[in-house]
KOLPAVEX-672406 format. One record per atom (N, C-alpha, C): x, y, z; residue in one letter; residue number from 1. Coordinates in steps of 0.05 Angstrom, whole numbers, plus 5000, padded with zeros to 4 digits. Layout:
X|Y|Z|A|NUM;
...
This chain:
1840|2590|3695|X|1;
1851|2609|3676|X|1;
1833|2634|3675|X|1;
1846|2655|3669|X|2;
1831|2681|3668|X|2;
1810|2680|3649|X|2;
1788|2689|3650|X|3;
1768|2690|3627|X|3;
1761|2725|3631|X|3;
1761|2733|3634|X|4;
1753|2765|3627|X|4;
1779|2782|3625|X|4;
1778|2804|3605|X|5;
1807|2814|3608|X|5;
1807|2838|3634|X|5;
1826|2847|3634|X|6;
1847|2858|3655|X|6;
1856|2875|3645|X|6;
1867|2895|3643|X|7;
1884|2905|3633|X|7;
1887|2902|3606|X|7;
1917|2913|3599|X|8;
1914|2907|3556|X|8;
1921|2881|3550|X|8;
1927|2862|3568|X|9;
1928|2842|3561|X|9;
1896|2825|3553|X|9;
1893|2813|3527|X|10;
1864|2802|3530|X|10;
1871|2773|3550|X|10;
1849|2763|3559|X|11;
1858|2729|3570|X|11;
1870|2706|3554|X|11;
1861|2705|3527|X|12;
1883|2689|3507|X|12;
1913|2691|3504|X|12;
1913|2716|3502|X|13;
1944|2720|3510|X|13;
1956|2704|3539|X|13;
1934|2725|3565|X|14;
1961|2716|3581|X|14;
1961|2679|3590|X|14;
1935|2674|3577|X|15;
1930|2643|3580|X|15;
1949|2626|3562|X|15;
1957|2629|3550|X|16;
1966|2618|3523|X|16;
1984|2593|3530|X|16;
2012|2606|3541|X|17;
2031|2584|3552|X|17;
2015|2563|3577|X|17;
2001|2569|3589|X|18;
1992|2541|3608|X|18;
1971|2531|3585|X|18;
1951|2533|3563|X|19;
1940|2526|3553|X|19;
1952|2509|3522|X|19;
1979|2515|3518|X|20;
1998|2496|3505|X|20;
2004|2477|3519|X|20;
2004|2477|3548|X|21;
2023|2457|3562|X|21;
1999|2433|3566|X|21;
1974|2443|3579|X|22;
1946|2432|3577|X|22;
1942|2403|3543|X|22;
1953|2427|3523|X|23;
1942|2410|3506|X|23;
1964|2396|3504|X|23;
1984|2385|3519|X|24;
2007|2373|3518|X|24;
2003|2343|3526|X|24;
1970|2346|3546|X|25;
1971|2326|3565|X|25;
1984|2332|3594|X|25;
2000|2352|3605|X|26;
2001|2362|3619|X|26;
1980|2369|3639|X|26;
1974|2363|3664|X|27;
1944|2375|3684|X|27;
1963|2389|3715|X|27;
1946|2413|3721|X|28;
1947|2426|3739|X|28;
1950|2411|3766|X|28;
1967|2404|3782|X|29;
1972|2395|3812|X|29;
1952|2402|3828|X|29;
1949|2427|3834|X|30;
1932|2449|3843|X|30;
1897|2438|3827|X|30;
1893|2442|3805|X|31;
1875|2436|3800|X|31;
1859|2418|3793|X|31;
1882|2389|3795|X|32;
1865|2375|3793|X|32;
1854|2365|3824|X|32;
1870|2370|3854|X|33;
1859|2363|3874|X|33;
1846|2387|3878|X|33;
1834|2401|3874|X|34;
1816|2422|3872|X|34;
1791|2430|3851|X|34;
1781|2405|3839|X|35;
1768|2417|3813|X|35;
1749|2437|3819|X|35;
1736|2456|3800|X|36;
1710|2471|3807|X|36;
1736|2498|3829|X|36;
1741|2507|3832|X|37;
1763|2524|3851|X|37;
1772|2538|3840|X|37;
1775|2569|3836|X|38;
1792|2587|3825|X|38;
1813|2595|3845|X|38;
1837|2579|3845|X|39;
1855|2592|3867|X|39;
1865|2613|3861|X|39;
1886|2631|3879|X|40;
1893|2650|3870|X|40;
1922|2649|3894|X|40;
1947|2650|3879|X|41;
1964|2645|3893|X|41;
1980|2673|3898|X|41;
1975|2687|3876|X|42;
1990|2716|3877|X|42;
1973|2738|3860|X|42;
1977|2756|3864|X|43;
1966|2783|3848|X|43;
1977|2788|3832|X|43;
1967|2804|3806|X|44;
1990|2806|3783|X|44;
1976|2828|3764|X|44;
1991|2837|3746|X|45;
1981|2865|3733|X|45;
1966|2860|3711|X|45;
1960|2834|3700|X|46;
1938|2823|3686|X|46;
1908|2813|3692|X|46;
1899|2799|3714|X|47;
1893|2796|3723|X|47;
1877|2809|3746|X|47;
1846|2818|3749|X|48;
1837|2830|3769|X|48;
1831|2819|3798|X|48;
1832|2795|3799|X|49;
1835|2781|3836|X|49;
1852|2767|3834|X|49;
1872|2762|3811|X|50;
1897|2752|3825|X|50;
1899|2727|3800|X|50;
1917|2707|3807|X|51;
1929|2687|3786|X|51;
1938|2668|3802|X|51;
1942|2642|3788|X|52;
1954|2618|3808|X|52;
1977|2609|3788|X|52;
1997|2599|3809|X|53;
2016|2590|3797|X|53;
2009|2561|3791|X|53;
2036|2542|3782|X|54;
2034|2511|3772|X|54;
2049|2505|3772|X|54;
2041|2476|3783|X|55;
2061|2457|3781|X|55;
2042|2437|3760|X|55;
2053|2428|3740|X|56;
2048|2421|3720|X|56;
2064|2384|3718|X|56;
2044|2365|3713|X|57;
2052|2337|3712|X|57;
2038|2320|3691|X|57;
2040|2303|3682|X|58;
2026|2282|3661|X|58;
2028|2249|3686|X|58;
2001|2237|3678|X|59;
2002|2218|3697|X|59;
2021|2189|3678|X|59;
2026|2185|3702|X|60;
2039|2157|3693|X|60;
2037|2138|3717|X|60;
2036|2114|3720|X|61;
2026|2097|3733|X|61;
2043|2090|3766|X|61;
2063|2112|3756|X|62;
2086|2102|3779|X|62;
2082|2133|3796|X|62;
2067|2152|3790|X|63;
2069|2178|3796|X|63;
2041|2186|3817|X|63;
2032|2176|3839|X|64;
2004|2192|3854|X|64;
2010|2216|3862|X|64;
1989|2247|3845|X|65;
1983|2266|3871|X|65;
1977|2257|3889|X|65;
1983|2261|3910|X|66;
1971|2261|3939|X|66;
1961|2287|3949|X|66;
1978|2309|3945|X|67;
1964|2338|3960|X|67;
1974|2360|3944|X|67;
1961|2382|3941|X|68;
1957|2402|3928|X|68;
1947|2415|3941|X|68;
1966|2445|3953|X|69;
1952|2474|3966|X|69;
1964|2488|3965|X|69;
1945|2518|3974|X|70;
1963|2543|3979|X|70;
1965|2540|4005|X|70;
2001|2554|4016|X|71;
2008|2558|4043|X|71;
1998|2585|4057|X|71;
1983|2590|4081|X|72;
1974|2572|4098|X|72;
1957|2556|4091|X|72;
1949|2530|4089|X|73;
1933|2525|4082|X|73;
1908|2513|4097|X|73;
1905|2529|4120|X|74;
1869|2532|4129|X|74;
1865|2560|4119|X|74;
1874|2571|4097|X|75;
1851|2603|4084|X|75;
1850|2583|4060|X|75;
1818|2589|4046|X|76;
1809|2576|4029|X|76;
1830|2589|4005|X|76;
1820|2572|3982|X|77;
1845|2578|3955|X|77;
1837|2598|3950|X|77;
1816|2609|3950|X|78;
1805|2630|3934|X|78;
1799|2661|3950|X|78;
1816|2665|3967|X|79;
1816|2694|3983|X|79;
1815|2705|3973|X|79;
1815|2724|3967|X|80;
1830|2750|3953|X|80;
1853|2758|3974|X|80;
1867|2768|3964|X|81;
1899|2783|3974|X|81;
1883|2813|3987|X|81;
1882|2829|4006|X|82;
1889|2850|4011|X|82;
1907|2864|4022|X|82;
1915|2892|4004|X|83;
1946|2909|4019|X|83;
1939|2917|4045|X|83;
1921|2916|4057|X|84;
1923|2921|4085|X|84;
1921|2896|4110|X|84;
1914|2876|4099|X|85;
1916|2861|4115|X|85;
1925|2822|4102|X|85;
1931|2827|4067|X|86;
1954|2804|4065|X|86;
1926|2781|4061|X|86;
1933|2754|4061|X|87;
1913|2740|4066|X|87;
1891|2726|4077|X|87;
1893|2734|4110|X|88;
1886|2726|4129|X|88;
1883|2759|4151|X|88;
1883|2743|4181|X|89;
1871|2753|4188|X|89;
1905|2761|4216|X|89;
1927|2754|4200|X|90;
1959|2758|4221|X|90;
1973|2767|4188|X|90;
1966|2791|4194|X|91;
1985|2801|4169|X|91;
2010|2797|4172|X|91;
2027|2794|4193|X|92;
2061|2785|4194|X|92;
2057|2758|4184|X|92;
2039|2743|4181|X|93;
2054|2717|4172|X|93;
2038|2716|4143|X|93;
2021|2730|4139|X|94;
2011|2735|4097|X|94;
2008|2752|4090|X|94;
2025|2782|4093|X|95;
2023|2805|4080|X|95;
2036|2795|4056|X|95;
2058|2788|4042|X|96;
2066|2781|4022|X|96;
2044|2769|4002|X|96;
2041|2784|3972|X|97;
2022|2781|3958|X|97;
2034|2755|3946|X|97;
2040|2736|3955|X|98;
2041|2707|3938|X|98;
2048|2686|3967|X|98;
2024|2671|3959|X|99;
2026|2647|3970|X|99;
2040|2619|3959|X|99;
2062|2611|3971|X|100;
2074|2590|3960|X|100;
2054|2561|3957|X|100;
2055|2548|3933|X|101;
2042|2531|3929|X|101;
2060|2502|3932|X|101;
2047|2490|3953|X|102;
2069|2465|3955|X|102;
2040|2442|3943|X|102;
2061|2417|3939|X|103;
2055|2395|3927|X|103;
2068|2367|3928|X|103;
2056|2350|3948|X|104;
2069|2323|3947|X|104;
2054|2303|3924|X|104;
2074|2284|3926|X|105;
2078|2272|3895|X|105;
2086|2240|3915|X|105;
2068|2218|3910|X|106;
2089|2188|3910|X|106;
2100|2183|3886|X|106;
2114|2172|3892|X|107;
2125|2149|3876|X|107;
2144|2119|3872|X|107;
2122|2111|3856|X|108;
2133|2084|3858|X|108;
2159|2070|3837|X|108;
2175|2062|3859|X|109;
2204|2049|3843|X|109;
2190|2025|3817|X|109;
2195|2029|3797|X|110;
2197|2019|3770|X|110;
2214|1996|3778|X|110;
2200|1975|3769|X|111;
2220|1945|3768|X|111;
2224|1932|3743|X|111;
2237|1942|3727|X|112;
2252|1925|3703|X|112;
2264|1894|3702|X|112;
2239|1881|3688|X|113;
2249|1854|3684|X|113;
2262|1847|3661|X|113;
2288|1831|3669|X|114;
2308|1820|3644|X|114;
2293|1804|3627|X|114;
């Protein structure tokens, strides 16, 4: 989450809705196979190196993360975006300032006994 402000937004503000969902029992996909990691999946007008999106889950016994990243995912989470050359080092395949964040998930079939 942002901790210094940006723009007129302070960081309580633009933190607010993932920090309701947090105290929900809710945890970060992204962050929890990543702890200690400031990813940054897209740029945004709050924010001065950028923001990560979420996929947002509560554990339950039938539910394993397995993987959590940004796509491509050999550039570390925490690049920064540049307009001249995107995230990497083949701007046709990461000039676009948002990296899609994918996430696999098992799960196990629930057996209900009569």
């Amino acid at each position: 989450l942002e901790k210094e402000p940006s723009g007129r937004y302070p960081p309580e503000m633009v933190n607010r809705p993932v920090t309701m969902a947090f105290e929900q029992g809710f945890a970060s996909a992204l962050h929890a196979r990543h702890p200690g990691v400031r990813p940054i999946s897209h740029t945004c007008s709050y924010a001065q190196d950028g923001c990560a999106d979420y996929v947002l889950f509560r554990g339950h016994s039938g539910l394993q993360l397995q993987e959590a990243f940004l796509h491509p995912n050999d550039l570390p989470l925490d690049v920064p975006w540049s307009s001249s050359t995107g995230w990497g080092d083949d701007a046709q395949a990461t000039l676009s300032d948002h990296r899609p964040l994918v996430v696999d998930f098992s799960i196990a079939a629930a057996h209900n006994k009569l």
